[in-house]
Each structure stands twice: as structure tokens, then as C-alpha cells.
C-alpha positions in Angstrom: 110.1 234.1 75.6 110.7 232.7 79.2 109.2 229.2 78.0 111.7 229.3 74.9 114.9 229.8 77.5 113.4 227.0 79.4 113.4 224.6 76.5 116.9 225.9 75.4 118.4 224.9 78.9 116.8 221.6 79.3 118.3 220.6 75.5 121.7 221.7 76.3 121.7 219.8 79.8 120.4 216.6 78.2 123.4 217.4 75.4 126.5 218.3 78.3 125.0 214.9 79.9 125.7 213.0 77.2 128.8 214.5 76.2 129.7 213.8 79.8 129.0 209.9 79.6 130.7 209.4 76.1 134.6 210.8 77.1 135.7 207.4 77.5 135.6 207.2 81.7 132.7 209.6 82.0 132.9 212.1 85.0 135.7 210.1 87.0 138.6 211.1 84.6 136.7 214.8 84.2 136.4 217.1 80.9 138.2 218.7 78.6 138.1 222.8 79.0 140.1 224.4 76.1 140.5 228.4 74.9 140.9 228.3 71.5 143.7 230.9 69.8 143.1 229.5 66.2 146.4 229.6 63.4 149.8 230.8 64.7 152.3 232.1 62.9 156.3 232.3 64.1 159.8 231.6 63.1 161.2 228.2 62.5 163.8 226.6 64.8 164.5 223.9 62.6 164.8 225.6 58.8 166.2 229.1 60.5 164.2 230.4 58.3 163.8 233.8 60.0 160.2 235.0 58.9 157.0 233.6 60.2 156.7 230.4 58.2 155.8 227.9 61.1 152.2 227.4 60.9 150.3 225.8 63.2 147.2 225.9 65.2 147.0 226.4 68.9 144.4 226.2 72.2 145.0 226.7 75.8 143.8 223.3 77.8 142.6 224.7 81.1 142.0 221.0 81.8 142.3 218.1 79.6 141.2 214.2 80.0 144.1 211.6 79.2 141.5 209.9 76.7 140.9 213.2 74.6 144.7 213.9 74.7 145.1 210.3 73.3 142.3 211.3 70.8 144.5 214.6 70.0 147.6 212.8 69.8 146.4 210.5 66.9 145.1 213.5 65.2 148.9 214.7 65.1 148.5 217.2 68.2 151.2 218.1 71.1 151.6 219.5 73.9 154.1 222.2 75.6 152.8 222.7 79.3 148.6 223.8 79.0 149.5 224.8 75.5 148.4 222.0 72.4 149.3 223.4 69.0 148.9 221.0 66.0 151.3 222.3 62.9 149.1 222.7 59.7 151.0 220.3 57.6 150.1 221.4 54.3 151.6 225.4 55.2 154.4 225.3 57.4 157.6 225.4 56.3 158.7 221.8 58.2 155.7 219.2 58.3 156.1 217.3 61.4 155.0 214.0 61.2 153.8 212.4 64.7 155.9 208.8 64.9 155.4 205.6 67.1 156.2 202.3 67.3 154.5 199.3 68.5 156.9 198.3 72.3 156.2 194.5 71.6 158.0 194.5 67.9 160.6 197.0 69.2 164.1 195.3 68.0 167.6 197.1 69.2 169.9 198.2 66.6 173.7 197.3 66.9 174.1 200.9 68.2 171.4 200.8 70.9 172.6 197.5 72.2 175.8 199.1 72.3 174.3 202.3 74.7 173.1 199.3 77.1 176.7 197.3 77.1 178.3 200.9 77.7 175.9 202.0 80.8 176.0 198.2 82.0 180.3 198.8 82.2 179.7 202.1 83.7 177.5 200.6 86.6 179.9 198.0 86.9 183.0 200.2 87.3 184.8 198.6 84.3 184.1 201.2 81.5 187.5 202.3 81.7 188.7 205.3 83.9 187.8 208.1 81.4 184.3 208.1 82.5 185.4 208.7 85.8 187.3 211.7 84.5 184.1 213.0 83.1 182.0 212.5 86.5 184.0 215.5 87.8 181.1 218.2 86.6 181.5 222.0 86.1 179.0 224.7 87.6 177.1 227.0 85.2 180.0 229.9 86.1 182.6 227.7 85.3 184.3 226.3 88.4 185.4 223.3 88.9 184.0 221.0 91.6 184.4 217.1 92.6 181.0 215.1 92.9 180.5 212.6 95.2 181.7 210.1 92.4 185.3 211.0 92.7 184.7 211.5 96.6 183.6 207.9 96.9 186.4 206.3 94.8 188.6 204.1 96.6 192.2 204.4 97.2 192.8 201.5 94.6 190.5 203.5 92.2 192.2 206.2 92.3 196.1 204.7 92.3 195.0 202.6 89.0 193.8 206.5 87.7 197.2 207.9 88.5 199.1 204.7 86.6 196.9 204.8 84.0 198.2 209.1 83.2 201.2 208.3 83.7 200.9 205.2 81.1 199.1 208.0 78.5 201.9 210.2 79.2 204.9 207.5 78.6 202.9 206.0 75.6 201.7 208.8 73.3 205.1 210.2 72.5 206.3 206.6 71.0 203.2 207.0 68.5 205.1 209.4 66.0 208.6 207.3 66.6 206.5 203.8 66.0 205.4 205.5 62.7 208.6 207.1 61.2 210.0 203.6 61.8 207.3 201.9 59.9 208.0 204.5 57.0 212.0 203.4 57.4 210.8 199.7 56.9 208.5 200.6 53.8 211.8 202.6 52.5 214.5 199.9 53.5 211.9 197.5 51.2 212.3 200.2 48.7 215.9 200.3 48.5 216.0 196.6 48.6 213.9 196.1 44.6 211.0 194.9 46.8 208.7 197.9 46.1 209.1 199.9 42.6 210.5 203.0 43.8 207.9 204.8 41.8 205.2 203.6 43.8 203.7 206.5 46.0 202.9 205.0 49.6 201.2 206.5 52.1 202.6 207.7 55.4 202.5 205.1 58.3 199.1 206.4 60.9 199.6 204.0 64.0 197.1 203.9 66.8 197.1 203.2 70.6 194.1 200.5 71.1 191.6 200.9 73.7 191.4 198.9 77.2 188.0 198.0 76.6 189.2 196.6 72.7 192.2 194.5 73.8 192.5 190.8 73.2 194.8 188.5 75.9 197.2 186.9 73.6 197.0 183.2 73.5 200.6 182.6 72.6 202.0 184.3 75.1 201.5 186.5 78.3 201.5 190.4 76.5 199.3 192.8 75.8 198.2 194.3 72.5 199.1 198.4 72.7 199.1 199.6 69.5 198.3 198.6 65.8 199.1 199.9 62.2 196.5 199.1 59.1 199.2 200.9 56.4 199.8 196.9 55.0 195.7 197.2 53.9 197.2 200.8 52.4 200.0 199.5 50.6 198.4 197.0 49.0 196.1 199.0 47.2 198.9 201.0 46.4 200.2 198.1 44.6 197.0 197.0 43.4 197.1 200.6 41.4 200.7 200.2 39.9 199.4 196.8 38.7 197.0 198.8 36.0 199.1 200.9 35.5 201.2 198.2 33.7 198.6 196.7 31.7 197.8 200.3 30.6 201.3 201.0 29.9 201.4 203.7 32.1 204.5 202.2 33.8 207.0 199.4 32.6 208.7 198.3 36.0 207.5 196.2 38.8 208.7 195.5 42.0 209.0 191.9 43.6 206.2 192.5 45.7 204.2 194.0 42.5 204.8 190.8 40.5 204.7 188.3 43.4 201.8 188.8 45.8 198.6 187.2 45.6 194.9 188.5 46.6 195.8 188.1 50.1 199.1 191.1 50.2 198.2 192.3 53.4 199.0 189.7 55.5 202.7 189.2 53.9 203.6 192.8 53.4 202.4 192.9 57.3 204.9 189.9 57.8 207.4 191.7 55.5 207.4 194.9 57.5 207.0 193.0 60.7 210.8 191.4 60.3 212.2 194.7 59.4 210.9 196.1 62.9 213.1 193.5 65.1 215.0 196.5 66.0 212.4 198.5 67.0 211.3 196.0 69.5 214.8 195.5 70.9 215.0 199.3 71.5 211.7 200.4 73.1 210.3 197.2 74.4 207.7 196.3 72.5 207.2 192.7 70.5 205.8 193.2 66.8 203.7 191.1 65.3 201.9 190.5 62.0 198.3 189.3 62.2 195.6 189.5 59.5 197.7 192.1 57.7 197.8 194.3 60.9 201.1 195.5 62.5 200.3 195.0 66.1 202.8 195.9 69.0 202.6 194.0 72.5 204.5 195.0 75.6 207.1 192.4 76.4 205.1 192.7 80.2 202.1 191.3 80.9 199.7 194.4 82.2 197.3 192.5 84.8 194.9 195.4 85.9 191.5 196.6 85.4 191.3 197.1 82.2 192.4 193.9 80.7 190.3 192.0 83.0 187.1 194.0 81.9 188.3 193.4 78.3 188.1 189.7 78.4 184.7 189.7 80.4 183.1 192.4 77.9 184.3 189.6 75.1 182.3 186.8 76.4 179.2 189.3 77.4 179.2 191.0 74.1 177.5 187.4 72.6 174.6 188.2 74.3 172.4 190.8 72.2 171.2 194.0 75.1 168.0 193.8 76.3 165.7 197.2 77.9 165.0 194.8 80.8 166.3 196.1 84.0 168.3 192.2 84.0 170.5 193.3 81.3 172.7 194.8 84.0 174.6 192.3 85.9 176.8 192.9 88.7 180.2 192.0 87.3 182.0 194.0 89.8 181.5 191.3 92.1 184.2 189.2 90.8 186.7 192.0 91.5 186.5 193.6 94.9 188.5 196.3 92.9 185.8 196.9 91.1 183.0 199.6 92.4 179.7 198.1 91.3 177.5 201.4 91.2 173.6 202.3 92.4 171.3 202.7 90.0 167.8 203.8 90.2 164.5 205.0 88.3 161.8 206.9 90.0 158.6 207.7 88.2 157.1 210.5 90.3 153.8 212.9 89.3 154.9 216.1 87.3 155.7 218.9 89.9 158.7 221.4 90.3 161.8 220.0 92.2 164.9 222.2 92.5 167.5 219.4 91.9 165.8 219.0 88.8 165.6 222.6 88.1 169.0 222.8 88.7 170.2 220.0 86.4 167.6 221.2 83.4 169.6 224.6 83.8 172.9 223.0 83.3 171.6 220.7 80.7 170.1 224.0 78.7 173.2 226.3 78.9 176.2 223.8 78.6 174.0 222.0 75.8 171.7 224.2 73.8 173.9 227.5 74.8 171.1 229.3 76.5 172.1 232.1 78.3 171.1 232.1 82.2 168.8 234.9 81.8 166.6 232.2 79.2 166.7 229.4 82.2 164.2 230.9 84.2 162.4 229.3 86.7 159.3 230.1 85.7 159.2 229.1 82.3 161.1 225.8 83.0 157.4 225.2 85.8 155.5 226.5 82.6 157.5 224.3 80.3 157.7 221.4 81.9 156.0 221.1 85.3 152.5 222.5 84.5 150.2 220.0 83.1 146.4 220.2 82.2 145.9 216.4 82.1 143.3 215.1 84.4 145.6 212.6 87.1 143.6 209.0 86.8 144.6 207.0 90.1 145.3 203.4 89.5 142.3 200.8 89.5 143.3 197.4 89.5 140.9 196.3 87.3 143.6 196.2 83.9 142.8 199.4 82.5 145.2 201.9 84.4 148.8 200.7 85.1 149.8 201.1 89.5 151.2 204.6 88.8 147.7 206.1 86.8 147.3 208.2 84.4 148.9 211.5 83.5 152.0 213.5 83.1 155.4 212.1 85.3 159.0 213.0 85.5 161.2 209.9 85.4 164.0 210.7 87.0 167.4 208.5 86.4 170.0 208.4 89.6 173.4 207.0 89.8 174.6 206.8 93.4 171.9 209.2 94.7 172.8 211.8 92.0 170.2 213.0 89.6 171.7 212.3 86.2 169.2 212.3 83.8 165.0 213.1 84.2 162.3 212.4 81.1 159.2 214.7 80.9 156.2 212.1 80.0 153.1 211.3 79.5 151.0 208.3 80.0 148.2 207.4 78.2 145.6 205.1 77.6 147.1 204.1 74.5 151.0 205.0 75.1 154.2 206.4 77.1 154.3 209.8 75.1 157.9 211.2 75.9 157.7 214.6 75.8 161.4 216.2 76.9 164.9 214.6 78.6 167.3 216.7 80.3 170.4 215.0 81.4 174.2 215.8 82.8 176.4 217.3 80.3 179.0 215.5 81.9 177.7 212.4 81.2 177.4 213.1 77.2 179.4 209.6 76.8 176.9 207.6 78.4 174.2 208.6 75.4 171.2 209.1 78.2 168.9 210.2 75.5 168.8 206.9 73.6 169.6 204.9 77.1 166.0 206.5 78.3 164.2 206.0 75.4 164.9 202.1 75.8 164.0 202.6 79.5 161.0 204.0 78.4 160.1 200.9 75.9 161.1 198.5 78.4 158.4 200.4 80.7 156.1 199.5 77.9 156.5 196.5 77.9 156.8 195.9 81.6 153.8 197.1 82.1 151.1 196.1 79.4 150.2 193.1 82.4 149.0 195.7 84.4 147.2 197.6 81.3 146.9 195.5 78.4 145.9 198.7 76.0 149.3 200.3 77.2 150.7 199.2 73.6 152.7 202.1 72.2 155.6 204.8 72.7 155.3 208.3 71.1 158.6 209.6 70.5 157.0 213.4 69.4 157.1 214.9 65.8 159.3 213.5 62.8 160.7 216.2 60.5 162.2 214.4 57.3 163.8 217.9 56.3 165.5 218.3 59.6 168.3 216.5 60.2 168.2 216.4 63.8 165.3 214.6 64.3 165.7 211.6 61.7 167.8 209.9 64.7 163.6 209.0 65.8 163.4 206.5 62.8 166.4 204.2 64.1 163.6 203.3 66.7 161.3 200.6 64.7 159.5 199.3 63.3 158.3 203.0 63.6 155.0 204.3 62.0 154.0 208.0 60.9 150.6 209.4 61.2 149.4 210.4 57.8 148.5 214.6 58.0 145.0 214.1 56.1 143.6 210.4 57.2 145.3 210.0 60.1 146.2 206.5 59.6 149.6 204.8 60.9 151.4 204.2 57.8 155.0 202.2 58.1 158.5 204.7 58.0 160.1 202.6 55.4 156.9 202.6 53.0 156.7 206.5 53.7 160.7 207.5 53.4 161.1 206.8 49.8 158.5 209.7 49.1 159.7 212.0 51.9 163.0 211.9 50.1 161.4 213.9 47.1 158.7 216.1 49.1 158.5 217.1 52.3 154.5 216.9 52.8 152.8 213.7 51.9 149.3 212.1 52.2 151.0 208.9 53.6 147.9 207.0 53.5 147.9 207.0 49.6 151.2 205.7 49.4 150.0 202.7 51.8 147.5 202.2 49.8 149.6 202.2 46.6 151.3 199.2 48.3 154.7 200.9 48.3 158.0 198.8 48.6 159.1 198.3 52.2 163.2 199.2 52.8 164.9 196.2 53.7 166.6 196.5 57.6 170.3 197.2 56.5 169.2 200.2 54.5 167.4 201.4 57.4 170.6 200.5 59.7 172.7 202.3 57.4 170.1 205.1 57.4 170.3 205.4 61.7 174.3 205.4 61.6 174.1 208.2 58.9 171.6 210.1 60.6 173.1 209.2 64.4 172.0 212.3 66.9 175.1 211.9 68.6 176.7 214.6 65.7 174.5 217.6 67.6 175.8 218.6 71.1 178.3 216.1 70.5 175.7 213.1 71.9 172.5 211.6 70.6 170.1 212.0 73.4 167.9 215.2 72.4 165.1 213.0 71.0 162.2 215.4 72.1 163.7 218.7 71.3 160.5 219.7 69.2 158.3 221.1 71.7 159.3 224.8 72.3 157.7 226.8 74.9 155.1 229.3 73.9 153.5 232.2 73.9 150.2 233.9 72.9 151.7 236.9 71.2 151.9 235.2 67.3 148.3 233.9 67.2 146.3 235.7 64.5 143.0 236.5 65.0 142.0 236.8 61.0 139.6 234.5 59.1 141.1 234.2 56.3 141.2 231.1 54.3 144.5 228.7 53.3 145.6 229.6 49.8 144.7 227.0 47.9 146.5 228.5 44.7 149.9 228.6 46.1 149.9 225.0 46.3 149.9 221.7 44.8 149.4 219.5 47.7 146.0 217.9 48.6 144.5 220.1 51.3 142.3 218.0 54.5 138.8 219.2 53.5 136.4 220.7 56.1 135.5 217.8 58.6 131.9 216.8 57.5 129.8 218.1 60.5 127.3 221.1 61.5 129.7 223.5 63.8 126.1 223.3 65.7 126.7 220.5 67.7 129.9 222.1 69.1 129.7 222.2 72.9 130.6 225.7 74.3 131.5 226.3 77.8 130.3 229.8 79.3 131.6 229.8 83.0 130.1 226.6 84.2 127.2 226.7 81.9 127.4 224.0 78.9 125.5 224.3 75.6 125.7 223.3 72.3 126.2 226.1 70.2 123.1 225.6 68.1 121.6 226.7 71.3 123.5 229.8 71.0 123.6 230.9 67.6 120.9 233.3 67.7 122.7 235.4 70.4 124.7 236.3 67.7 124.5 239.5 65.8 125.0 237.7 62.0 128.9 239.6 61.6 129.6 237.8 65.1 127.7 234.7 63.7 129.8 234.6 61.0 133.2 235.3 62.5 132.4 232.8 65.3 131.5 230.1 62.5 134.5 230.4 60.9 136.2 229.7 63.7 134.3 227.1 64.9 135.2 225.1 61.4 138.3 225.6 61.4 138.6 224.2 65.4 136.5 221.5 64.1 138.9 221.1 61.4 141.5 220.7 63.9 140.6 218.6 66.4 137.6 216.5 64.6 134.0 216.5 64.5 134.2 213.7 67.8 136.0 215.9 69.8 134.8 219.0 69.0 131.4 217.9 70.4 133.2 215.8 73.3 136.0 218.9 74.5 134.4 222.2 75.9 135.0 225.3 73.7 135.6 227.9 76.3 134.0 231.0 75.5 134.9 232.5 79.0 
């Protein structure tokens, strides 16, 4: 019996040796230790659905190799601190769909460039002096304080704030008296047989026009205030009283009805603009007609921040953004007046800092409502501080980028001040992002789509250091859940297929995520499906825009909730195959036998184990083992340790 032990522990050392030499590094980037928990059952946070109708299964990584978390990833894992749980796609009630993209094809949309031209003013000081409003932050409790932004503005910074209340305060009021004497023009053209006096108009809507929006005049020195669109309005109008005469619905036109052509607009613009020469006498405005709007000027030309950042933001807008650091150029150089701000990025290793702490609590009750009492320091560390991946130290030899391996906190800071930090991981493969937590006060500045192009220009950036650094992982895509289609405006995205795991293209897979919510991608690639063309797909990222939830668009990782060990079920029973119509993943082909199981520090294939087992435990213990191996693959099943205690 002795001699049969013998044997037994010789096998299972030459076995944990190889498994040892084929994890991609070997012993230098260490192993992969997991405790397996098997399915998990719990409430939805996306469908609300109440019950237990999230499925998924779950291990505890007590360590965990950046090439096997890779491995995991492309099988349509995640992680929330030491915990990886893997949603079973063909159960739950919300599939989640893991989605990349490739950083070299990444192309901006009009709305991302526009997050880059909006931070680029901000640095620059000429965003206009509403975001300097919002730099004053509020405590958790409610009070008031001034940051070191408002502290540090100038004495010209804040004079131009003062002028520019007390211009919202003089202006505003004239709005409803510009309007009612817009309405007495359309009414004066009424009385006069212009306009059939059956004709319902619309009520005049005028509207003050931003700093960053106005145009310098070229005939003259003022300054476009205010604009009216009701000649676009009228027209129509018109346009309707038109059938209405070839219908016979009405028998009497008006001159304008019988006279003006395709182009009404511009000379019911002109019209109204000639019957508002008193207006301008009176409040000191000059009215003007262009392209069929109304536009007022002040008779004064305003020389100040504002109108000089408007005509440098003209000339920069030709230039599409970039996620290159260069895209930010010091404008505020041209105007001493101007207060060109600091901005940095730090990528440090994941461990607990109380300024970020500190931030992530604001972020979580001003943001997501949490109550205090859920912001707890120690869930935050187990959320995101604690990490089981294995660090791998730079090696200059172009297959680790200068910062390694492993999980980081990229932390954004403007002036000093920690605005913004991203949870990640880097891989092998990819930047997986895993979380973002920014200053509510700084919802304008949209820092979740601001970091995820940070994050691809990292990508990009450095791939010369790690040429198989190709990809960014933006997390799980859940078609049924509104709040998470904002991850398709980055593309050309892909999404994992739930039974092949292959990368199939977001616009061959939408079409069919429209009409069910789980899908074997891969046989719709294979079916060659239709590819959407890009302006459906921009109209698709402005329709689904995250900036509708929290009132900004910069929860892009929201998915990964912390949790706990108190929904895992311990039964082994079987998916219902009856209750559903989809195509379920079969058992991966393999004998559970060459499973490697970890007992202390003692590795062994579980073949070597098997007849340890009294045949109910065998059997339990098989099942479980298939189903693991289900999960994670028949490679990594014999490559990870299965932690038996």
C-alpha cells in the first residue's frame, strides 16, 4: 500500500510540474489558487426584478496569474475584488455580454470629441465661468465649502464672475418682453392681410445664446445675445394652410400664403425683423434677420473672455479630438487673463488611499444615493482595493509595459485635487477597466467617457513597450439594460459569443439582440449577417447617451457589484433544459480527472484522488467538478488549482 502512495505522489508532482511550466510565464508570474462556490443565485440590479433571477457562477481567487485572468476574461468572466463570477448566460434574467474593442481602429464619435474640446477649455480656463461655479463642492452633510479652485482664482477671475451675474440678472427678464413683442410683430402682420387671420401661429420661444456659441459679427462691432427660430415655425404654419386650400378646407389666403417661395423663413425673418425697429430703439438691442433666424446684437461691443474663447474654439473646432495627451494645448497663454490649469494622470498599484476613499464616498452617495452607513471602508478595500492578481514587474524585453502587470488605480488630478480615479486591470492582452469614481461636482466635465479615451489612448501609447497590449475591455454589455448600451458608442466594439467564445462584431450582433436577449453570436457571424452602417450606429450612441442617468454619462463600469457568499447554492442539480428554447453550452469535452486540486500545498490531479472518495462524495464532487470545468474550460481547469482546503 506504501509503494502505491509512492507512485501516486511521484505522478502528481511530474503533473503540478508541468502545469507549472505551461501558465504562460511559468513560476515567475505564480499560480492560480481558486475556492470554488459553484451557481449563485440573487436579485437583479438591472431588471429590478426582485426574486433571485441573476444566475451566475462564482469562485474565490486566493491568488490569480494575469495570464489565466486573460484566459477567464475571454471565457466571459469578471472580477469584483478576489471574487470572479461568470453570469450563466443561458438562465439569468439579463445576459451580459463581455465587449471590447481593438485601441488601433478606435475612431471618436462627434460626442466624444466633444468631451475632449470641453475638458481642453476647462484646462484652459475658457469654458466659460459656470464650471467654475460648479468647482465649489458640497460635503457628504451638506455644507458648503470653497476648494482651492475658487481660492486660487484671480482678482480678474473673479471681477469677470461678478459682471457676468450681474449680466444674467439684467438679461433674463428681457427674454419674456423680446417674445411678447415678437408675437405683437406676428399680430401687426395679421392685422395688415399679410397672414390669414385664421392661421394658428405659435407663440414666440426666444433664447439667450451661449458665450462659447457666439459668432463676432463681420459687419459690424456687436455681439449676438439672443435668437428666435418662430420664422422656421411659421412657415410651416403656412405650409399647412396651403393644403388646406387645395383640400378645400379653407378658401382665403394671406399675402404671405400666396407669395412666399420654398425659402419663407428667411423673408418672414426679414418681415418680422423690420417690424422690431422699435424694439431695438427702446432696449438697446440691433435686430437682425439671418438664415431665417431673428437674432438680437447689443449696440456695444462686449470684449471679454468669453467672446475671445468663442472665436479661438471656432478655429480649434476644425481639428477632429484626439486621446493623445497633445490634444490639450495651452490657449491660455495668449491671455494672461486666462488661468491655464494643472493636469495630471498617475497610474499607481491598487492599495487603499484615504483621498480616494474619501472621493469614492462622495461619488457613491451624491451619485448612486447610498446611504453613509453602505460607504464603508471596508467594503470599498474589499471592492476595490483588494486584488488576487499576481503583480508582474516590468521586463524590458516587449512583453510587459514599464508599469507591469496587474491591477492599478489611475487617478486623474486637476491642480493637485483628486477629481476622478479608474479601478483597472492590465493584462497581457488588454486595459480591462473595471470601476470610475469621480467628483459630483464635476458631472459637466463627463469624466467617465473623458477616462475611457484616456484609457485608449494608454493603449495605444503603450503597445511600443508591449506589442500584445492590443485591446480595452470596457466590462459586460446588457442589450436589455439601458444603462449600459452607452458601451457600444465605443467601436468598432466586439461581443464575446456566450457558447464559442468568439469575438463577433456589435453591429452584426444588435439586429438579433433587438428580438432576444440571449444569442449564440457566433452563428449569426457565421450566417454573414449585415453590418449597420456608422450613422445608425451614431444615431444609436446619442439615443442611448449615459449622460440621461445621474444626470452625466460616466458610469461605464457599473456592473460589477460587490459580493457576498451568502446566495451560493450548494445543490447539484441540473439546468432545465425544458424551460427553454435556447441552445445550451454542452459539457466541455474532457475527463474531470485531470483537474488539478490543491490540498494545503500539496498538488494532485484529481484522478489521483478519486478513490479517497466514498462513491456519494465521488459523485457530488464530480458533479461539481464538471460543472467548474464547464465554467472555466478544460485548459484552465487543469492549469488553475482547485482549492480543496
Amino acid at each position: 500500500m506504501s509503494e502505491k502512495k509512492k507512485m501516486r505522489s511521484e505522478a502528481s508532482s511530474s503533473n503540478s510540474n508541468r502545469n507549472s511550466n505551461s501558465s504562460g510565464g511559468g513560476n515567475s508570474r505564480g499560480e492560480t489558487v481558486v475556492a470554488d462556490v459553484g451557481r449563485r443565485r440573487n436579485s437583479c440590479g438591472y431588471c429590478k426584478s426582485g426574486g433571485p433571477t441573476s444566475i451566475s457562477h462564482g469562485v474565490w481567487a486566493r491568488s490569480l496569474t494575469v495570464d489565466d485572468y486573460q484566459a477567464l476574461l475571454d471565457r466571459g468572466w469578471r472580477r469584483s475584488g478576489c471574487f470572479l463570477y461568470k453570469p450563466e448566460m443561458e438562465k439569468t434574467c439579463c445576459p451580459s455580454y463581455t465587449i471590447r474593442l481593438r485601441a488601433g481602429e478606435f475612431v471618436p464619435s462627434k460626442e466624444q470629441r466633444r468631451v475632449l474640446k470641453r475638458m481642453q477649455r476647462f484646462l484652459d480656463g475658457t469654458l466659460g465661468r459656470r464650471s467654475d461655479d460648479l468647482m465649489d463642492t458640497t460635503d457628504t452633510s451638506g455644507v458648503s465649502q470653497t476648494t482651492t479652485f475658487s481660492q486660487s482664482r484671480s482678482p480678474a477671475t473673479m471681477k469677470s464672475l461678478r459682471d457676468n451675474l450681474e449680466e444674467k440678472n439684467k438679461t433674463e427678464p428681457l427674454i419674456p418682453y423680446m417674445e411678447s413683442q415678437i408675437d405683437k410683430a406676428v399680430q401687426t402682420c395679421i392685422e395688415s392681410g399679410d397672414v390669414c387671420s385664421d392661421v394658428q401661429f405659435p407663440k414666440a420661444s426666444v433664447k439667450k445664446v451661449a458665450p462659447v456659441k457666439r459668432k463676432l459679427s463681420t459687419e459690424g462691432s456687436e455681439d449676438l445675445l439672443f435668437t428666435s427660430s418662430i420664422s422656421f415655425q411659421i412657415a410651416a404654419a403656412i405650409r399647412r394652410c396651403r393644403k388646406d386650400v387645395e383640400h378645400g378646407k379653407t378658401s382665403k389666403l394671406g399675402a404671405w400664403e400666396s407669395e412666399l417661395a420654398a425659402d419663407s423663413p428667411k423673408l418672414i425673418a426679414e418681415k418680422l425683423a423690420s417690424c422690431l425697429n422699435n424694439l431695438a430703439e427702446s432696449s438697446g438691442f440691433l435686430v437682425r434677420a439671418c438664415n431665417g433666424h431673428i437674432n438680437f446684437y447689443s449696440s456695444e461691443r462686449q470684449v471679454d473672455e468669453d467672446s475671445v474663447v468663442s472665436s479661438q474654439n471656432e478655429s480649434k473646432q476644425s481639428t477632429p479630438g484626439s486621446c493623445s495627451k497633445e490634444s490639450f494645448s495651452s490657449t491660455a497663454q495668449g491671455n494672461p487673463e486666462l488661468k491655464r490649469r494643472r493636469f495630471e494622470v498617475r497610474l499607481k498599484r491598487s492599495s487603499f488611499d484615504p483621498e480616494e476613499y474619501s472621493l469614492y464616498r462622495r461619488y457613491q452617495i451624491r451619485v448612486h444615493n447610498d446611504s453613509p452607513d453602505e460607504v464603508a471602508e471596508s467594503s470599498y478595500r474589499r471592492f476595490l482595493v483588494d486584488t488576487p492578481l499576481v503583480f508582474v514587474p516590468p521586463s524590458g524585453d516587449l512583453t510587459v509595459p514599464p508599469c507591469g502587470f496587474g491591477s492599478f488605480h489611475q487617478q486623474y488630478l486637476i491642480d493637485g485635487r483628486l477629481v476622478a480615479v479608474g479601478v483597472v486591470d492590465i493584462l497581457p492582452k488588454c486595459l480591462s477597466s473595471k470601476y470610475l469614481f469621480w467628483d459630483p461636482d464635476l458631472a459637466f466635465l463627463s469624466l467617465g467617457k473623458y477616462s475611457a479615451l484616456q484609457e485608449i489612448g494608454w493603449i495605444k501609447e503603450n503597445q511600443v513597450h508591449c506589442p500584445s497590449l492590443q485591446y480595452y475591455y470596457l466590462g459586460y454589455y446588457i442589450h436589455s439594460c439601458n444603462k449600459m448600451r452607452y458601451k457600444a458608442a465605443y467601436r468598432p466594439s466586439e461581443l464575446l459569443c456566450p457558447l464559442r467564445y468568439q469575438w463577433v462584431p456589435f453591429d452584426v450582433a444588435k439586429p438579433l439582440l433587438d428580438r432576444k436577449r440571449y444569442v449564440v453570436l457566433s452563428d449569426i457571424a457565421a450566417e454573414n449577417g449585415e453590418h449597420l452602417s456608422p450613422s445608425i450606429l451614431e444615431n444609436y450612441e446619442e439615443q442611448n447617451d449615459e449622460k440621461q442617468f445621474h444626470g452625466s454619462n460616466d458610469i461605464f463600469v457599473g456592473e460589477d457589484e460587490e459580493m457576498d457568499d451568502s446566495d451560493f447554492e450548494d445543490s447539484d442539480d441540473e439546468l432545465d433544459l425544458g424551460s427553454s428554447d435556447v441552445q445550451l453550452p454542452k459539457v466541455e469535452s474532457g475527463d474531470v480527472g485531470n483537474v488539478l486540486i490543491g490540498l494545503k500545498e500539496v498538488r494532485l490531479r484529481y484522478e489521483d484522488l478519486r478513490e479517497a472518495f466514498g462513491s456519494s462524495e465521488r459523485r457530488f464532487m464530480e458533479t461539481q467538478l464538471h460543472r467548474y470545468m464547464r465554467a472555466v474550460g478544460t485548459e484552465l481547469s487543469e492549469r488553475m488549482v482547485y482549492s480543496l482546503g
